[in-house]
N, C-alpha and C positions, 0 to 999 in steps of 0.2 A: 504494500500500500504506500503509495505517497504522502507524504506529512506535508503540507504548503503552509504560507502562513499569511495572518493578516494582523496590521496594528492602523492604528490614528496616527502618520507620522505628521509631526506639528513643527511651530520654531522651537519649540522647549522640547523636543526629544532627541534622540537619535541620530544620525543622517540617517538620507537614504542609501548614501554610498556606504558608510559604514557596515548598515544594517544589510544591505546587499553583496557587500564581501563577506560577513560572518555566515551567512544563509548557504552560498555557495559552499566555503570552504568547511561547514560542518555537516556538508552532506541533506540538507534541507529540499523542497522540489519549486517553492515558489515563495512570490511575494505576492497578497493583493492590496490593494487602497482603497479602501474608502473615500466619497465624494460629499461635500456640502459644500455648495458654494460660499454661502453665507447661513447667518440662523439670526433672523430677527427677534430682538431685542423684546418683541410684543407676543413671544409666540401664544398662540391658545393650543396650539394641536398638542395635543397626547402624546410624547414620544414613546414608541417601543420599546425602552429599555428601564421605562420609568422616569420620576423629575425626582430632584432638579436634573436636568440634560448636563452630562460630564462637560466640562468647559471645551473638550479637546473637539468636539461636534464644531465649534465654532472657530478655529485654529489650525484646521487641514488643512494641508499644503494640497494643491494641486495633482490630482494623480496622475496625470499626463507629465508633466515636465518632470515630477518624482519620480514616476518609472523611468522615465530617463535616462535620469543620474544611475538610475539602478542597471539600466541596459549595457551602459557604456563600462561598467565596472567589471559584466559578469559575460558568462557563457553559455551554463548549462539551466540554470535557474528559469521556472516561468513566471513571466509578469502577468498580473490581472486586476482587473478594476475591480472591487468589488464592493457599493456598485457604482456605474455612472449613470446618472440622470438622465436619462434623455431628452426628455420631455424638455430641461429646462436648456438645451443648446440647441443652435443653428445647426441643422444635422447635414448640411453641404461642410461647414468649418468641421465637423467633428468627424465625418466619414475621411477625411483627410487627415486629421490627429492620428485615428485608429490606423488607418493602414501605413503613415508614416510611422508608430512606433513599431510596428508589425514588422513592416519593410529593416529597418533599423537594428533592431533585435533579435533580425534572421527565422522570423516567424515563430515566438515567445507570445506572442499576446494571445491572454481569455479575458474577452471583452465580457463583463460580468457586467448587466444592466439591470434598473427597475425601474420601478414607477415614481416612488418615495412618497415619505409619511406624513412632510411636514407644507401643509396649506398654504403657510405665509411662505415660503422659501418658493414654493412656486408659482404662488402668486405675483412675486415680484418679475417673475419672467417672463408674467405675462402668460400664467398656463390656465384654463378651467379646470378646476379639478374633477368633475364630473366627465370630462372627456380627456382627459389624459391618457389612458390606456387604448383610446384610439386614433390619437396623437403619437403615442410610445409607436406602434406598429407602425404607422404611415412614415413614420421619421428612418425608422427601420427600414422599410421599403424601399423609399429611395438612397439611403446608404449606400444596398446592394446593388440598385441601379450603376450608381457612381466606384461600385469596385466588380462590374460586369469586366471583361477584358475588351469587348466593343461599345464604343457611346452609345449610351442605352439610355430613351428618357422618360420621364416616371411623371403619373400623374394624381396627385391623390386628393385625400378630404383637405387635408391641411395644408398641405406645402407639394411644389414640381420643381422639376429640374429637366430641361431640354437635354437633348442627346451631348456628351461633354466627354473631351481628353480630361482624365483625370487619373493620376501617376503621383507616387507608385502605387501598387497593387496591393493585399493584405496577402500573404503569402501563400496562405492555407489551397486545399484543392477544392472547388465548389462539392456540395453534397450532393446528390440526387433526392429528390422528390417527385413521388408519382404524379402524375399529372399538371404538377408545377413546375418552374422556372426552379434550376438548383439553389442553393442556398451558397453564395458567396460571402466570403468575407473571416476574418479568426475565427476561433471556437468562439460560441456564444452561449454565454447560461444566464439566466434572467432568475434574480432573485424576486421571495416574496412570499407569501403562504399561502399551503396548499388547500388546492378549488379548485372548482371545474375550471372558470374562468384563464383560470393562472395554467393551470395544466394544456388546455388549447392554443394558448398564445403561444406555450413552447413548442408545442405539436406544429404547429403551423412557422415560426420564425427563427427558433433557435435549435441548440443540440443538447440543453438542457438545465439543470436545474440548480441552482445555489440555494437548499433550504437550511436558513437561519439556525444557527442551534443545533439542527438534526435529529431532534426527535418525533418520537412518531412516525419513522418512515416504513416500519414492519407494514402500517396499515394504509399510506401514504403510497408507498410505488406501486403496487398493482393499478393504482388508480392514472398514475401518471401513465405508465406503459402500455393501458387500454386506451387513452387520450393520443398516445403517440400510436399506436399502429391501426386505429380509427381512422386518422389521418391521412395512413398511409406511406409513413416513415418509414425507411430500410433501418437494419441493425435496433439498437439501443439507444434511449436518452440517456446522456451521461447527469449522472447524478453525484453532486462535491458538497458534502456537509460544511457547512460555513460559521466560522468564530465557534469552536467547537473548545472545549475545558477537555481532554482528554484525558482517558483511562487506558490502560487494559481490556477490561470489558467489554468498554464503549466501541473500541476500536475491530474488537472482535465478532462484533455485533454489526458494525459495516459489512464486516468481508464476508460475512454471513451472506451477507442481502447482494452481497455482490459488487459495493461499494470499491472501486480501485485509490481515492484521493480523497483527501481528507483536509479542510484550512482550519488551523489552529488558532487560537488566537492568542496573540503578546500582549502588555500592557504598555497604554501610549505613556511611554516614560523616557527618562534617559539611559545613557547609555549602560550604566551598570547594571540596571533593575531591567532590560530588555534582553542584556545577556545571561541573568542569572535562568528569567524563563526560556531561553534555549538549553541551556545543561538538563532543565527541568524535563524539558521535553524531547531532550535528545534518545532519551531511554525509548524512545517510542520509533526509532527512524533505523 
């Protein structure tokens, strides 16, 4: 099984270079990021993780320019968002982020996306939140337009884009899908909790699934894997438990279910308290 991993890297913690040379040279499989652009000051929404919200939500560096730092240090390690926003970017600017770090880091990138939890954050982007999740997919859509190998052009509810050069490519090799247009572009897993809904949008747009936590999935994937070969999907959705507390057990209980990769999660700290949870966790790699 793979052990990947995932922290808050802030101005008060870590580097990313640091933390991306430790990762490689102790035998680790990945890094991913987390995204908030911002976190208003006013928020009402409920966070998922409970209030008050850790200050570090408000203090993330960029996952994009971070994985970076982290590309340009490493070799074997993979980079992932996890997750980015879609909703709230310009998905012509962003389909170009992704397959330039793609292109860059020799095809490393799992483009981890969602919808996200917090109203005011994307409200300020200008998002509805009641149509967001059919914003997510259309922004989607023409990503893969814009990482076709021929100018391909896209036309949807929310946003088009005319037939376009648009270089470099994301490296990965398109999917097949029955009846549809392959699936271009990195590996893709969209976080979120499990439901028909969420399970469809994978079936139809990505390769699978980043479920928070990762419990519950004894009774959770049959569900997902009748949603994907409904659809009409070749093979398996890949399925990456995410920000996971690891055991023993736990981890035995993955490869059970058939689980290959696993993101652990560190604490956004500095540098000594980020190393100590790798020794911690190394007993597991």
């Amino acid at each position: 099984m793979r052990i990947a991993t995932t922290i808050f890297l802030t101005d008060e913690t870590i580097s990313p270079v640091r933390l991306a040379h430790e990762l490689e040279q102790r035998g680790f499989a990945g890094l991913f990021l987390p995204q908030h652009t911002h976190i208003p000051k006013s928020r009402r929404t409920p966070a998922p993780v409970g209030d008050p919200l850790p200050p570090e939500y408000g203090r993330a560096l960029d996952p994009f320019v971070a994985l970076s730092q982290a590309a340009a240090v490493t070799h074997r390690i993979t980079l992932g968002t996890g997750v980015v926003l879609v909703a709230q970017h310009d998905p012509i600017v962003l389909a170009k982020q992704v397959a330039s770090l793609d292109f860059l880091s020799g095809g490393r990138l799992t483009f981890g996306i969602g919808y996200g939890w917090n109203v005011e954050e994307a409200a300020d982007h200008g998002v509805e939140w009641r149509t967001r999740r059919r914003l997510v997919r259309d922004r989607m859509a023409l990503m893969r337009a814009l990482w076709t190998e021929e100018p391909t052009a896209y036309e949807g509810e929310f946003c088009s884009v005319e037939a376009s050069w648009a270089h470099p490519k994301p490296l990965r090799t398109p999917r097949k899908r029955k009846g549809d247009a392959p699936l271009t572009g990195p590996r893709t897993l969209i976080g979120g909790s499990a439901g028909p809904k969420l399970f469809a949008d994978i079936a139809e747009f990505a390769d699978g699934w980043l479920p928070i936590g990762g419990s519950g999935l004894g009774e959770t994937l049959p569900q997902l894997r009748r949603a994907w070969e409904e659809a009409g999907r070749i093979g398996e959705p890949e399925v990456v438990p995410y920000a996971v507390h690891p055991s023993e057990g736990k981890l035995e209980h993955y490869a059970d279910l058939g689980i290959e990769e696993v993101v652990v999660a560190l604490p956004s700290a500095a540098e000594a308290e980020v190393l100590r949870a790798l020794d911690a966790h190394a007993e597991f790699l």
